[in-house]
mmCIF file of the N, C-alpha and C atoms, coordinates in Angstrom:
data_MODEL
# 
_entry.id   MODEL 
# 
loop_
_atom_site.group_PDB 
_atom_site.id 
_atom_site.type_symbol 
_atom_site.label_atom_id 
_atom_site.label_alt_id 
_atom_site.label_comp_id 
_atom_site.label_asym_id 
_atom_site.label_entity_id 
_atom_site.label_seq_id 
_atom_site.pdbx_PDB_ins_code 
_atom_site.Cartn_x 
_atom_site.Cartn_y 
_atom_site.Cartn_z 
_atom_site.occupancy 
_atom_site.B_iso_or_equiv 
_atom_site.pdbx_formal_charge 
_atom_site.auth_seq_id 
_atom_site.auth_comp_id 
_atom_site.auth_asym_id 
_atom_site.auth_atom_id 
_atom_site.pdbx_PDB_model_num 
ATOM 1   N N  . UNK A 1 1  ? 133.539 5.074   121.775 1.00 0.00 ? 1  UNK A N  1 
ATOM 2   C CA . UNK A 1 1  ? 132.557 5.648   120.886 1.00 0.00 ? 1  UNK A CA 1 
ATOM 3   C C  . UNK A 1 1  ? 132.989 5.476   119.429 1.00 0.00 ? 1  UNK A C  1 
ATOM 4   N N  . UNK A 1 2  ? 133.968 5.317   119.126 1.00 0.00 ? 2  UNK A N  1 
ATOM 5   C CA . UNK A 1 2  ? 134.932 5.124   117.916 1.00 0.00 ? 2  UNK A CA 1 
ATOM 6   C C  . UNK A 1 2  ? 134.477 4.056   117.403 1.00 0.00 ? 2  UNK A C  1 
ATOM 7   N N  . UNK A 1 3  ? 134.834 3.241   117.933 1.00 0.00 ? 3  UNK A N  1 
ATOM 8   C CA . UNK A 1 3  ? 134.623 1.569   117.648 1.00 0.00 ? 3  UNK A CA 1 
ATOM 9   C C  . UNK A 1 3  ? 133.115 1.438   117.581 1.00 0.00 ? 3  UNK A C  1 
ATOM 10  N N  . UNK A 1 4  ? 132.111 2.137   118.288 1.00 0.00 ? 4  UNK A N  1 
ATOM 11  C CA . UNK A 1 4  ? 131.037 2.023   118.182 1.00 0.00 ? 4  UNK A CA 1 
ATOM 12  C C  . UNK A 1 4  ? 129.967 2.434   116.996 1.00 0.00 ? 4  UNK A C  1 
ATOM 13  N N  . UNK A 1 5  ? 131.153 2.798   116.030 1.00 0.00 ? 5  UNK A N  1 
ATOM 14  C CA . UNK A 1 5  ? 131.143 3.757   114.602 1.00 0.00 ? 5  UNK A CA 1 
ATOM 15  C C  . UNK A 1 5  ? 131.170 3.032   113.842 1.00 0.00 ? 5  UNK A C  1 
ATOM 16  N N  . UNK A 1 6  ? 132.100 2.258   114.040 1.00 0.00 ? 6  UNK A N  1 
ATOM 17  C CA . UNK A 1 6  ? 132.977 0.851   113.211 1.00 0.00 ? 6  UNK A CA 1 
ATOM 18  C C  . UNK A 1 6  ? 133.918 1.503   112.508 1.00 0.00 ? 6  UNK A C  1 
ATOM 19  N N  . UNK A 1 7  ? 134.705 2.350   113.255 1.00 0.00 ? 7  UNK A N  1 
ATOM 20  C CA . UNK A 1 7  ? 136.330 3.224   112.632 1.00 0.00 ? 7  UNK A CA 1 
ATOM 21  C C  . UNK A 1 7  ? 137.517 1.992   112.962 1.00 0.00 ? 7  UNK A C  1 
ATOM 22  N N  . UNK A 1 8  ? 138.217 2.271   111.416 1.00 0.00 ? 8  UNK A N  1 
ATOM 23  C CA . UNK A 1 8  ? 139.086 1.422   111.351 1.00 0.00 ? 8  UNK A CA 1 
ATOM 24  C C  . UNK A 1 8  ? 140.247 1.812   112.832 1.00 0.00 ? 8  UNK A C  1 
ATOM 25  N N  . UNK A 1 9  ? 141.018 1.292   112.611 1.00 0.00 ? 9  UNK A N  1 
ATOM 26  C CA . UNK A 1 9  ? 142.047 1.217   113.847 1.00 0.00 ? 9  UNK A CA 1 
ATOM 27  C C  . UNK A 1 9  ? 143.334 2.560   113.199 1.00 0.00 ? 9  UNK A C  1 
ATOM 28  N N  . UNK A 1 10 ? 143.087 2.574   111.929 1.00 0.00 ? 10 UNK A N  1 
ATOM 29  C CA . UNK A 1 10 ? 143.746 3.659   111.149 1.00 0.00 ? 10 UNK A CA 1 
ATOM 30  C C  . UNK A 1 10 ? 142.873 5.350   111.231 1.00 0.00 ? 10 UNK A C  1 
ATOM 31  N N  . UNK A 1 11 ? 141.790 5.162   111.228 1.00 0.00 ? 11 UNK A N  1 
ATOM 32  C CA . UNK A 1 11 ? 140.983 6.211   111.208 1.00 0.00 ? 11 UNK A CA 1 
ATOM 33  C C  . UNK A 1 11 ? 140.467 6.942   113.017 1.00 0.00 ? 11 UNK A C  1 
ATOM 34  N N  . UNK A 1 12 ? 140.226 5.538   113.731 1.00 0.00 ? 12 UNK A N  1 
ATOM 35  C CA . UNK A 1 12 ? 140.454 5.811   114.909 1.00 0.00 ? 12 UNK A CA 1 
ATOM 36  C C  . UNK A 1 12 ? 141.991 7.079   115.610 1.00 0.00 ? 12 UNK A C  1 
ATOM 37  N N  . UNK A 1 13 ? 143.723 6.450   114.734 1.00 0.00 ? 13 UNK A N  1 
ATOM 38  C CA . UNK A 1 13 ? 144.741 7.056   115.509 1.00 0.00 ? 13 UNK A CA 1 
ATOM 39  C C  . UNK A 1 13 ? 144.607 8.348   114.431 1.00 0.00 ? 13 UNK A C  1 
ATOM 40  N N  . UNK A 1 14 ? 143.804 8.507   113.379 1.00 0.00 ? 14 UNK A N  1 
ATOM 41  C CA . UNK A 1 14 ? 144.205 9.716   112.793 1.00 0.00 ? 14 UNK A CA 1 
ATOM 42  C C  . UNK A 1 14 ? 143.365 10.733  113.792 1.00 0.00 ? 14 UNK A C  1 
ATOM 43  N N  . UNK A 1 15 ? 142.042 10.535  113.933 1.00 0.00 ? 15 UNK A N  1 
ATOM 44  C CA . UNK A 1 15 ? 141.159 11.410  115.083 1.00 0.00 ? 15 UNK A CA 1 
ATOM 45  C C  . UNK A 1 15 ? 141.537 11.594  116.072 1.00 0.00 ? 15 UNK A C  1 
ATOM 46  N N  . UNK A 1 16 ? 142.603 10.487  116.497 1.00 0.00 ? 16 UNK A N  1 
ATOM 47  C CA . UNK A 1 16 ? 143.074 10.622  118.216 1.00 0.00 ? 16 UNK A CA 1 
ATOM 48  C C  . UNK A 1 16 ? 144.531 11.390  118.430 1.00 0.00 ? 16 UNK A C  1 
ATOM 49  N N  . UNK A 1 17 ? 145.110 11.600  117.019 1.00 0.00 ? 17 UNK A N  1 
ATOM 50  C CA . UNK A 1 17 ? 146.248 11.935  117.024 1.00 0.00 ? 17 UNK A CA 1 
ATOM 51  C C  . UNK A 1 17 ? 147.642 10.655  117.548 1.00 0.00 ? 17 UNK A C  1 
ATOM 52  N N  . UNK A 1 18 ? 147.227 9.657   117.015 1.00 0.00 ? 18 UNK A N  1 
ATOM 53  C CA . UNK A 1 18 ? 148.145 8.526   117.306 1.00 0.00 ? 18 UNK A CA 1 
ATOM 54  C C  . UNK A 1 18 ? 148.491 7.882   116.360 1.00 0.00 ? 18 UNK A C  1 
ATOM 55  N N  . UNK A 1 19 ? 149.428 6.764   116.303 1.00 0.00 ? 19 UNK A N  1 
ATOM 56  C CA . UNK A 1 19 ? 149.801 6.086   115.092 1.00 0.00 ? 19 UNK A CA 1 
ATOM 57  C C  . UNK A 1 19 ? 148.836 4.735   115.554 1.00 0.00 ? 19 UNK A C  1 
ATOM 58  N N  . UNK A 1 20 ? 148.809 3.851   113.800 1.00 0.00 ? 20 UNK A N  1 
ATOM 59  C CA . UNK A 1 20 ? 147.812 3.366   113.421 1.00 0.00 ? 20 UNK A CA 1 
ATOM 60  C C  . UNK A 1 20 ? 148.103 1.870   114.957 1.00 0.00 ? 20 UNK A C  1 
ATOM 61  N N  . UNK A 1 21 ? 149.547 2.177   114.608 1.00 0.00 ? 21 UNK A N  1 
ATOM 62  C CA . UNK A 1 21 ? 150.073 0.428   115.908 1.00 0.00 ? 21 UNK A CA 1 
ATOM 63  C C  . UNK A 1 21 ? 149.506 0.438   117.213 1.00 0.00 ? 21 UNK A C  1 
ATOM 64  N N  . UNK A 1 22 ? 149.742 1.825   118.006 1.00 0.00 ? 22 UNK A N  1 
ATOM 65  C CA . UNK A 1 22 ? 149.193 2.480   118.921 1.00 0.00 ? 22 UNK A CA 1 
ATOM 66  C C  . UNK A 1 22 ? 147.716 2.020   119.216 1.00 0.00 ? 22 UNK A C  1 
ATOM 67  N N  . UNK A 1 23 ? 146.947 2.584   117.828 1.00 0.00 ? 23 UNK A N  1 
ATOM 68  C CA . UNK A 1 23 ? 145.292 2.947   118.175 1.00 0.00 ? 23 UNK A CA 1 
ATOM 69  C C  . UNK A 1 23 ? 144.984 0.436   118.246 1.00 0.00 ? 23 UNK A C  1 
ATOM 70  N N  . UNK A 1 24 ? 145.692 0.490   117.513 1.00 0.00 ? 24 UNK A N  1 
ATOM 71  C CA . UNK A 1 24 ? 145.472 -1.366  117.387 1.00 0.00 ? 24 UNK A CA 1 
ATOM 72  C C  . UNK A 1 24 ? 145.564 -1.749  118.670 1.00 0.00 ? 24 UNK A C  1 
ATOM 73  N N  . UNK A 1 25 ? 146.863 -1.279  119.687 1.00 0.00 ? 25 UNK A N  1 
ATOM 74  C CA . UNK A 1 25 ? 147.113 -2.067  120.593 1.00 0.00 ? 25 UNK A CA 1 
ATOM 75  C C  . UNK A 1 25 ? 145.541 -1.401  121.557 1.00 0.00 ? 25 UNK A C  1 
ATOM 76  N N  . UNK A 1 26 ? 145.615 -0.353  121.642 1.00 0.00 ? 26 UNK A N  1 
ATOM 77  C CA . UNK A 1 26 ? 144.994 0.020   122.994 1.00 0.00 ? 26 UNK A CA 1 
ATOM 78  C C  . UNK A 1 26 ? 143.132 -0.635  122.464 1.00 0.00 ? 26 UNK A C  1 
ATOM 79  N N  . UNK A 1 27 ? 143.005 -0.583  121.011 1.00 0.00 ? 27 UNK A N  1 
ATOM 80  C CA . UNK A 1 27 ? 141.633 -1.839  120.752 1.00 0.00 ? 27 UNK A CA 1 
ATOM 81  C C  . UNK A 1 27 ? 141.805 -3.330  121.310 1.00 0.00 ? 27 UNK A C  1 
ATOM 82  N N  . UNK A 1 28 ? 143.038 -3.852  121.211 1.00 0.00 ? 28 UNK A N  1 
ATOM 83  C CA . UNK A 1 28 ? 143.259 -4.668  121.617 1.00 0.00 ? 28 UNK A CA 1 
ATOM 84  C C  . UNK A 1 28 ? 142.624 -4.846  123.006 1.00 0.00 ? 28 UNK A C  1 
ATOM 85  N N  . UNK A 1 29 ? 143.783 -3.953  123.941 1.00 0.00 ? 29 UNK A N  1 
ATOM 86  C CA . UNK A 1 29 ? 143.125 -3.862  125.401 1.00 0.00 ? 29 UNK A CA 1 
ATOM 87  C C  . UNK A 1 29 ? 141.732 -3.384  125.955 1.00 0.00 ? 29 UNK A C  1 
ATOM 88  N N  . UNK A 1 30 ? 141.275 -2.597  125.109 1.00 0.00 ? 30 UNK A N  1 
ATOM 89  C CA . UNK A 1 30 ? 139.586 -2.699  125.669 1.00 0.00 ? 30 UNK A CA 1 
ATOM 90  C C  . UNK A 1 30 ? 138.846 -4.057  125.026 1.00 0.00 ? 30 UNK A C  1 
ATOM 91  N N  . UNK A 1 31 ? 139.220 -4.539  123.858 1.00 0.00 ? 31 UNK A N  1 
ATOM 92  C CA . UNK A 1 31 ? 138.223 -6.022  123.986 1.00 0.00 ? 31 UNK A CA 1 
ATOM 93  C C  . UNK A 1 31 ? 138.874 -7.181  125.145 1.00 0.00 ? 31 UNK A C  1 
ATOM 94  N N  . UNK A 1 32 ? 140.213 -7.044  125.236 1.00 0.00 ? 32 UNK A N  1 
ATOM 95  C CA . UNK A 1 32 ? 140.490 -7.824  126.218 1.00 0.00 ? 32 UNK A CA 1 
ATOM 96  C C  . UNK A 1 32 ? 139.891 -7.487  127.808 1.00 0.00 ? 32 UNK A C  1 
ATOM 97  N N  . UNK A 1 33 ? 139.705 -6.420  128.160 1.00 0.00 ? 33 UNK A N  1 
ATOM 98  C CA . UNK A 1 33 ? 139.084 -6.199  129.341 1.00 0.00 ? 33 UNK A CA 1 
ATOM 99  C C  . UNK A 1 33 ? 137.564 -6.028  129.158 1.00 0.00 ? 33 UNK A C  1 
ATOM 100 N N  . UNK A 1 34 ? 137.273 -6.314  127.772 1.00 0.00 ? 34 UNK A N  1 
ATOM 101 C CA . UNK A 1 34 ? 135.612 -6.468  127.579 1.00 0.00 ? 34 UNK A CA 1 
ATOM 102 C C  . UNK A 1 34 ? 135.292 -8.191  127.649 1.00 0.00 ? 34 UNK A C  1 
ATOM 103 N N  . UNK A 1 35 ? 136.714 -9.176  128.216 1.00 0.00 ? 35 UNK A N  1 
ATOM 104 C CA . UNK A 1 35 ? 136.323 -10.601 127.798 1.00 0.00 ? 35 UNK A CA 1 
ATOM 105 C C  . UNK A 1 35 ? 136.373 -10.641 126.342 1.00 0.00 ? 35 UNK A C  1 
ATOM 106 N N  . UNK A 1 36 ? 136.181 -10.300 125.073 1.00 0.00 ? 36 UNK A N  1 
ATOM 107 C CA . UNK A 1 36 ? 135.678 -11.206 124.019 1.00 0.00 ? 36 UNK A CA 1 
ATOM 108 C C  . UNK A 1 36 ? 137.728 -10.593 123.220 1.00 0.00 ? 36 UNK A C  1 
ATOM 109 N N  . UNK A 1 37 ? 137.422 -11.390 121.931 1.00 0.00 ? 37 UNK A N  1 
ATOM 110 C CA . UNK A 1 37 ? 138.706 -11.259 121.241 1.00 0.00 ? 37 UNK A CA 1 
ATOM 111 C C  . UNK A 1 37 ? 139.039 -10.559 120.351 1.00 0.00 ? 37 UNK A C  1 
ATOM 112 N N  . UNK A 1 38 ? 137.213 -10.255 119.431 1.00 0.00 ? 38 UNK A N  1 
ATOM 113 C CA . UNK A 1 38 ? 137.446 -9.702  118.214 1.00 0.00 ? 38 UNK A CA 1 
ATOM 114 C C  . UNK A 1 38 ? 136.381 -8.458  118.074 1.00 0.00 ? 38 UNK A C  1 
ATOM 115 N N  . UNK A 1 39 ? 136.249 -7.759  117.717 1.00 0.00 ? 39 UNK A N  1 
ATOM 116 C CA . UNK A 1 39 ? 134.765 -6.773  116.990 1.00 0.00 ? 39 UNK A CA 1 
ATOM 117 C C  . UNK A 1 39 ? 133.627 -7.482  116.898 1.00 0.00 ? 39 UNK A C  1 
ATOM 118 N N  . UNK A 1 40 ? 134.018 -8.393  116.203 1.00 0.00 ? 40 UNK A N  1 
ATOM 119 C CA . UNK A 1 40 ? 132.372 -9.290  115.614 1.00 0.00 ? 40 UNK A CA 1 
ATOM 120 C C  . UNK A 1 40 ? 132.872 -9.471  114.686 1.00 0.00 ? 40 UNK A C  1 
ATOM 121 N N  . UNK A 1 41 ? 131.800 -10.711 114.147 1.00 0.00 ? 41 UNK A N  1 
ATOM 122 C CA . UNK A 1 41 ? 132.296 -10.954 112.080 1.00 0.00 ? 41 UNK A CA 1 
ATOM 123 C C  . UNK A 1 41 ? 132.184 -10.232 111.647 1.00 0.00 ? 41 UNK A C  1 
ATOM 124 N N  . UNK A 1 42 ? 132.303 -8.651  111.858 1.00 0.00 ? 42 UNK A N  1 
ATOM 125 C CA . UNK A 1 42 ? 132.444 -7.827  110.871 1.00 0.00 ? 42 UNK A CA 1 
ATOM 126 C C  . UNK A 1 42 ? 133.823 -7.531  110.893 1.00 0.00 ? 42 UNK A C  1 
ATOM 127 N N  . UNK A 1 43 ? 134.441 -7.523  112.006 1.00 0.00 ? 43 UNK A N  1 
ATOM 128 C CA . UNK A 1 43 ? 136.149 -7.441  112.366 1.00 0.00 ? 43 UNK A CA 1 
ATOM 129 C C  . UNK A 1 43 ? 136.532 -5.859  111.903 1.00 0.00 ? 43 UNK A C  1 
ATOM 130 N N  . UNK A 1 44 ? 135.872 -5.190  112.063 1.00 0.00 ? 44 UNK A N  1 
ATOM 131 C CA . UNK A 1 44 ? 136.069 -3.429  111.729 1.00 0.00 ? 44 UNK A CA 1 
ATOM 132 C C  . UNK A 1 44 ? 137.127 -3.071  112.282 1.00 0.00 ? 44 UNK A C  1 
ATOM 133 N N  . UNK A 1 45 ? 137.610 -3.526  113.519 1.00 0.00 ? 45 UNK A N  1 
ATOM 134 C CA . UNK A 1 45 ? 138.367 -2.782  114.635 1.00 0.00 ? 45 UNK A CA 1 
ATOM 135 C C  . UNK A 1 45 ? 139.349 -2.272  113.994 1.00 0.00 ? 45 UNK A C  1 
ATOM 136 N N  . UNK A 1 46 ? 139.830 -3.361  113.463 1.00 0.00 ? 46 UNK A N  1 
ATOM 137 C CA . UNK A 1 46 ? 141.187 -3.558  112.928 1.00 0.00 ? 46 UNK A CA 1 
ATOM 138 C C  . UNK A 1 46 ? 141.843 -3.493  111.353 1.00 0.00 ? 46 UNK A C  1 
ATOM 139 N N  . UNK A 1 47 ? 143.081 -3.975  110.661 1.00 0.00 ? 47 UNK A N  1 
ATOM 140 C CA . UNK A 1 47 ? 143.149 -3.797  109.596 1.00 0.00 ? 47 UNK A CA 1 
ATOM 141 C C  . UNK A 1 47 ? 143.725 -2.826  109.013 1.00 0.00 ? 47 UNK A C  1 
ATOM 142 N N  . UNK A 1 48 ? 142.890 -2.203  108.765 1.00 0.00 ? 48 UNK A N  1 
ATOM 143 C CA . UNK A 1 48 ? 143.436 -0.758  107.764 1.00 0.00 ? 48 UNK A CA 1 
ATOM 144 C C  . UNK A 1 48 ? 144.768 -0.521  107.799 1.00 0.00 ? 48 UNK A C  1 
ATOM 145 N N  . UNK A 1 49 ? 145.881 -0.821  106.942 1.00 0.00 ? 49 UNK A N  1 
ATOM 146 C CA . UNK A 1 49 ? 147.191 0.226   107.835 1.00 0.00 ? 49 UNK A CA 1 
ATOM 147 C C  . UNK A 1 49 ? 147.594 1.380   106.931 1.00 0.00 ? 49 UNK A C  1 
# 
């Protein structure tokens, strides 16, 4: 639901109570088990540190 916001990967571990490396990897693993690689050309997922 996060990602579906377009929350950075920094703003995502502050809401979740995690660090920013953390909230990156586990984005990582839901697009990898979604098949694709990235967010979209908007590339939101990620970034922020």
């Amino acid at each position: 639901m996060l990602l579906a916001h377009a929350l950075t990967a920094a703003r995502i571990g502050r809401r979740l109570g995690i660090t920013t490396c953390n909230a990156n990897k586990r984005i990582e693993n839901i697009y990898r088990k979604l098949g694709t690689a990235t967010a979209g050309p908007k590339g939101s997922a990620g970034g922020e540190s």
